[in-house]
C-alpha positions as a Markdown table, in Angstrom:
| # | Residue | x | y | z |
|---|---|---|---|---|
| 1 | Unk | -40.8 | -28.6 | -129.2 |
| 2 | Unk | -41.5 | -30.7 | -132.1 |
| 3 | Unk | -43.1 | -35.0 | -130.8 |
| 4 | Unk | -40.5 | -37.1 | -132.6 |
| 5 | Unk | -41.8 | -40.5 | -132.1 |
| 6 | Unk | -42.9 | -41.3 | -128.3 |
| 7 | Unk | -42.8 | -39.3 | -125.8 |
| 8 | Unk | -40.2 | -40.6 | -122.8 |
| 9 | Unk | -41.0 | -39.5 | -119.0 |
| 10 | Unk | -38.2 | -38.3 | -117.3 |
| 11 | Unk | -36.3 | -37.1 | -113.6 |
| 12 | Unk | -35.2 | -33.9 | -113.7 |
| 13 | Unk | -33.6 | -32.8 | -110.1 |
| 14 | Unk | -32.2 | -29.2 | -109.8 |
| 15 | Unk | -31.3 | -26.4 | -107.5 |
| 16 | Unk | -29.8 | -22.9 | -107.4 |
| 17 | Unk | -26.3 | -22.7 | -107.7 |
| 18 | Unk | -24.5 | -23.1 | -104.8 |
| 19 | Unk | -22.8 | -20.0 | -103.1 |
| 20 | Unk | -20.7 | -18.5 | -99.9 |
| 21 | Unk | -24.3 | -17.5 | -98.3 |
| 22 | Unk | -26.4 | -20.7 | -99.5 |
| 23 | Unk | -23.6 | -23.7 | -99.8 |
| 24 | Unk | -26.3 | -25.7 | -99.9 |
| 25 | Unk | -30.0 | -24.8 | -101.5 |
| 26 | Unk | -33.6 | -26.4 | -102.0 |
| 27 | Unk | -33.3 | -29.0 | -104.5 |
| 28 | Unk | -36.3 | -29.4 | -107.0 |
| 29 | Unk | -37.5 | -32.7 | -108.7 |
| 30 | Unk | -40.1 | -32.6 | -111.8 |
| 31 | Unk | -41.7 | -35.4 | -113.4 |
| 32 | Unk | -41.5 | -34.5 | -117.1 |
| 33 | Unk | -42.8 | -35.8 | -121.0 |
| 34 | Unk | -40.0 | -35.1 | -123.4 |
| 35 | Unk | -38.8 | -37.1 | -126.2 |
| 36 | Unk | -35.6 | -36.3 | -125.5 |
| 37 | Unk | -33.4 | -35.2 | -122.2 |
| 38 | Unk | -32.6 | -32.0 | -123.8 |
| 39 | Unk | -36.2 | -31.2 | -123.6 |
| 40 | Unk | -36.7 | -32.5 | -120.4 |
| 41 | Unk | -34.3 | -30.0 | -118.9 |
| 42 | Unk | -35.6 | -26.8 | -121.0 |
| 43 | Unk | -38.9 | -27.7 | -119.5 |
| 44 | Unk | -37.8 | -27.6 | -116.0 |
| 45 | Unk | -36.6 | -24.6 | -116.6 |
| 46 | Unk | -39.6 | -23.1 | -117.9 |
| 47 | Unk | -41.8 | -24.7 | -115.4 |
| 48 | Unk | -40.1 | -23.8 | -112.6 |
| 49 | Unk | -39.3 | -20.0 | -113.6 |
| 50 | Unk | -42.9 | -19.7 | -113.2 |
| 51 | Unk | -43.1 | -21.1 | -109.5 |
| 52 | Unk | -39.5 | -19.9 | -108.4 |
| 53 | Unk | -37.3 | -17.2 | -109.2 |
| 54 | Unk | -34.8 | -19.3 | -110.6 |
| 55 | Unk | -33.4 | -19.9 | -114.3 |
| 56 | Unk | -31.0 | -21.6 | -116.2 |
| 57 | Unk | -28.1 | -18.9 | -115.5 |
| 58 | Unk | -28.5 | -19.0 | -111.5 |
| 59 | Unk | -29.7 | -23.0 | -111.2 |
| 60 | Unk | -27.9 | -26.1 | -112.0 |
| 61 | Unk | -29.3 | -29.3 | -113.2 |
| 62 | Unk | -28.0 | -32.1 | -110.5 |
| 63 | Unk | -29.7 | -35.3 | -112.2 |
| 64 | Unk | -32.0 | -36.1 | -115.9 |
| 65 | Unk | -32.8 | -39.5 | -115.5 |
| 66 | Unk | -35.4 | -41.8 | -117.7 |
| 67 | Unk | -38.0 | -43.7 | -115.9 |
| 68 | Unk | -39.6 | -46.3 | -117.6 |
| 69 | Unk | -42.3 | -48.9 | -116.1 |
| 70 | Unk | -41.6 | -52.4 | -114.8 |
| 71 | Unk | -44.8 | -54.2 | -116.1 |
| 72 | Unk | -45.4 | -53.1 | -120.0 |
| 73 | Unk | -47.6 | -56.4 | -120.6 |
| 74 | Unk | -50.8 | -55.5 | -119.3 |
| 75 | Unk | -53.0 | -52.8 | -121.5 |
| 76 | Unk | -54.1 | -50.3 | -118.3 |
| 77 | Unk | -56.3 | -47.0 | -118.4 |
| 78 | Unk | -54.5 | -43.9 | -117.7 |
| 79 | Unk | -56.5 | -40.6 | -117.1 |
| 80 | Unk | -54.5 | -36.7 | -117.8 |
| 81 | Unk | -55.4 | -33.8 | -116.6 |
| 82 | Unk | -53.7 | -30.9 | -117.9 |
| 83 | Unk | -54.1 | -27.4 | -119.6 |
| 84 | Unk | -53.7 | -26.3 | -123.3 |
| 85 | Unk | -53.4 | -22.7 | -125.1 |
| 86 | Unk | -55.9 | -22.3 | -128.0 |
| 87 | Unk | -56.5 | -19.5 | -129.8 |
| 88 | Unk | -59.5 | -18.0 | -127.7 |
| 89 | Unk | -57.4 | -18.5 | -124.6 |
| 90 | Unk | -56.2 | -21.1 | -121.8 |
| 91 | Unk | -58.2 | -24.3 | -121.4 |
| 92 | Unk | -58.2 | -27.2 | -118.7 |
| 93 | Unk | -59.0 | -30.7 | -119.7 |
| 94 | Unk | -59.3 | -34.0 | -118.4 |
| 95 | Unk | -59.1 | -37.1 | -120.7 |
| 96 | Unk | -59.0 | -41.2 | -120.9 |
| 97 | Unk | -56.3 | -43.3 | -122.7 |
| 98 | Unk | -56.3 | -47.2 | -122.8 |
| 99 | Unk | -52.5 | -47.7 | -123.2 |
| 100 | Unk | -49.6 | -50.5 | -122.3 |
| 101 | Unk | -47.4 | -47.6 | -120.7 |
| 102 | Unk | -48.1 | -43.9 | -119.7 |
| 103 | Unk | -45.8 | -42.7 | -122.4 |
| 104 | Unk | -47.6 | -44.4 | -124.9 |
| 105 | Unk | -50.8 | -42.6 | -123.1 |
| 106 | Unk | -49.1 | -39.3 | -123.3 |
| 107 | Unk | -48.0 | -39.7 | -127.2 |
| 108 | Unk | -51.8 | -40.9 | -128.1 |
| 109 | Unk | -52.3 | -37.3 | -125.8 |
| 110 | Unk | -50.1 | -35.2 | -128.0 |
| 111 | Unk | -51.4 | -37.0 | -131.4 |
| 112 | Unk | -55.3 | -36.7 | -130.3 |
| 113 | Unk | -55.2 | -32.5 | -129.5 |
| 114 | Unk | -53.1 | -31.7 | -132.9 |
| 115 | Unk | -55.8 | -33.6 | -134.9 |
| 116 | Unk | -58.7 | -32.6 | -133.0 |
| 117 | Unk | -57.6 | -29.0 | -131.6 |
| 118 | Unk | -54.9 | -28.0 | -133.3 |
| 119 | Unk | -52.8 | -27.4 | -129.9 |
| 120 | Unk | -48.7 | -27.6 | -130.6 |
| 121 | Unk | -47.0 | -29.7 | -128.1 |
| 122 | Unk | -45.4 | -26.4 | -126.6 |
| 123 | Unk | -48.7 | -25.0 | -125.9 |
| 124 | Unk | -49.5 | -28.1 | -123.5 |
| 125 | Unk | -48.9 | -28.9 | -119.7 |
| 126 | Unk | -49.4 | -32.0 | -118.4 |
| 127 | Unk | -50.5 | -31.2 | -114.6 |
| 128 | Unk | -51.5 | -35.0 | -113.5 |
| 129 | Unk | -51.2 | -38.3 | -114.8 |
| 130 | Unk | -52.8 | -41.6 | -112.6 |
| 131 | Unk | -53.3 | -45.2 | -113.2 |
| 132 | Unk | -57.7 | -45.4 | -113.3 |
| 133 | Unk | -59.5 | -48.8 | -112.2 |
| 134 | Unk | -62.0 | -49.7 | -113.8 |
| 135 | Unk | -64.7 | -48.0 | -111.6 |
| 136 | Unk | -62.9 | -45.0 | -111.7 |
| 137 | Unk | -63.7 | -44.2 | -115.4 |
| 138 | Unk | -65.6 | -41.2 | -116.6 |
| 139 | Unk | -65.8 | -41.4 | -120.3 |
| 140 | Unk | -67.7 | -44.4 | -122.6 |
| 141 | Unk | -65.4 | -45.2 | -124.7 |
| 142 | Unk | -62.9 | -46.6 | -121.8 |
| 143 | Unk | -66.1 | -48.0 | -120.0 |
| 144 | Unk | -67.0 | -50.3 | -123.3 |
| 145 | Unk | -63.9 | -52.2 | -122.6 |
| 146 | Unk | -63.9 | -52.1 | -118.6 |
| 147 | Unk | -66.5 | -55.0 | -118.8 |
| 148 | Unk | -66.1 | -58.7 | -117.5 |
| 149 | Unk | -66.6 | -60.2 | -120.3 |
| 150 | Unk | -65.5 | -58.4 | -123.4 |
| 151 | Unk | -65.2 | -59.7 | -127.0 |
| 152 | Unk | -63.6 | -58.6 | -129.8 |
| 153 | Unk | -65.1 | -60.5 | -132.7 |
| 154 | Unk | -63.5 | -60.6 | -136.1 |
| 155 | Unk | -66.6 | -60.6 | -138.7 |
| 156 | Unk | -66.1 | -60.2 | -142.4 |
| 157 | Unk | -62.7 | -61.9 | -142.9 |
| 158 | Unk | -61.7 | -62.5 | -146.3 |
| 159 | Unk | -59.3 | -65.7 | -146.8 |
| 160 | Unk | -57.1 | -65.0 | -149.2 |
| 161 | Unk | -54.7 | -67.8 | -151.2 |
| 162 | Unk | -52.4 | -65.6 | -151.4 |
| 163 | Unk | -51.3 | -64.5 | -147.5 |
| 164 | Unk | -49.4 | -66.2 | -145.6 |
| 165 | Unk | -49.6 | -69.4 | -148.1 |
| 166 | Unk | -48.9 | -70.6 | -151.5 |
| 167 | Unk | -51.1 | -69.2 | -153.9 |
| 168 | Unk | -53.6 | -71.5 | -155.2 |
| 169 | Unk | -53.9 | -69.3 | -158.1 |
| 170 | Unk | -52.1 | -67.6 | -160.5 |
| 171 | Unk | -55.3 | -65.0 | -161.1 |
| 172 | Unk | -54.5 | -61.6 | -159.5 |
| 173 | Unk | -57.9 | -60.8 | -159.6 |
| 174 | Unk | -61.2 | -63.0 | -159.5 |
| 175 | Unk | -64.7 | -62.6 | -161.0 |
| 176 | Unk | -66.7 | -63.5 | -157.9 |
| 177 | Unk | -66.9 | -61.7 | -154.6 |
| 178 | Unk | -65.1 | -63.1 | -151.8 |
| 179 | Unk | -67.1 | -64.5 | -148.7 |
| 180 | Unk | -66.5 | -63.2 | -145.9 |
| 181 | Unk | -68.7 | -64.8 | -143.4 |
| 182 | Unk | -67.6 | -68.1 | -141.8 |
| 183 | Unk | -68.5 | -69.7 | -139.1 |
């Protein structure tokens, strides 16, 4: 499985097939990050041939459906669990995202363990995913923004002639340094 973009949560519902002495079996649901519904139904599959004894030949899929989150405005801190194959063996791992959505949580996820592990996206499992409060936080660098009164100053801006206006100038280039403290 190859991250293509962000990664999308979906549904995916399914069941053994039906037959004469079960007309009507269990039905399983899995939450699931894919970015696609194609992926989303191979991973059922491989997650639930390791709980059941049940695979794409005896089960059926009954629904793949996208969920997406009602409020996107409002930047909230989402905390993973999950387990990754390295090289020396199977690892579990808990980490901290400060994201609008959990599928932009999950793609910052997949993005941080290739650059700082090396893990493939295939070689991760995503066991829990919750919505942290402030108090709930565990690592600095979501608790440096978890304050009351937080401030994100701008220092060392450099106003230029030539964004966003009509340049003053024709020079491309300028002997002097620019300033870049105002106040």
């Amino acid at each position: 499985m190859t991250v293509a973009g962000a990664m999308r949560q979906y549904q995916v519902v399914g069941r053994h097939r039906a037959t004469e002495d079960h007309p009507n079996p269990e039905a399983y649901r899995m939450i699931i990050f894919a970015p696609n519904p194609v992926i989303a139904k191979s991973k059922f599959w491989y997650y639930l041939h390791q709980f059941r004894k049940m695979k794409k030949t005896t089960g059926e899929i009954l629904d793949c459906v996208e969920l997406t989150e009602k409020n996107n405005r409002i930047v909230k801190n989402y905390g993973i669990w999950l387990r990754y194959s390295s090289r020396s063996g199977t690892h579990n791992m808990y980490r901290e995202y400060r994201d609008l959505t959990l599928t932009g949580a999950v793609s910052q996820l997949y993005d941080e363990m290739a650059g700082r592990h090396r893990t493939r996206p295939r070689s991760i499992q995503i066991i829990r995913t919750a919505t942290l409060g402030a108090k709930d936080l565990r690592r600095l660098n979501g608790m440096q923004f978890a304050k009351r009164k937080v401030k994100f100053p701008l220092p060392h801006r450099v106003h230029s002639g030539k964004r966003g206006m009509k340049a003053m100038t024709d020079k491309t280039f300028s002997t002097g340094r620019p300033a870049t403290c105002f106040s």
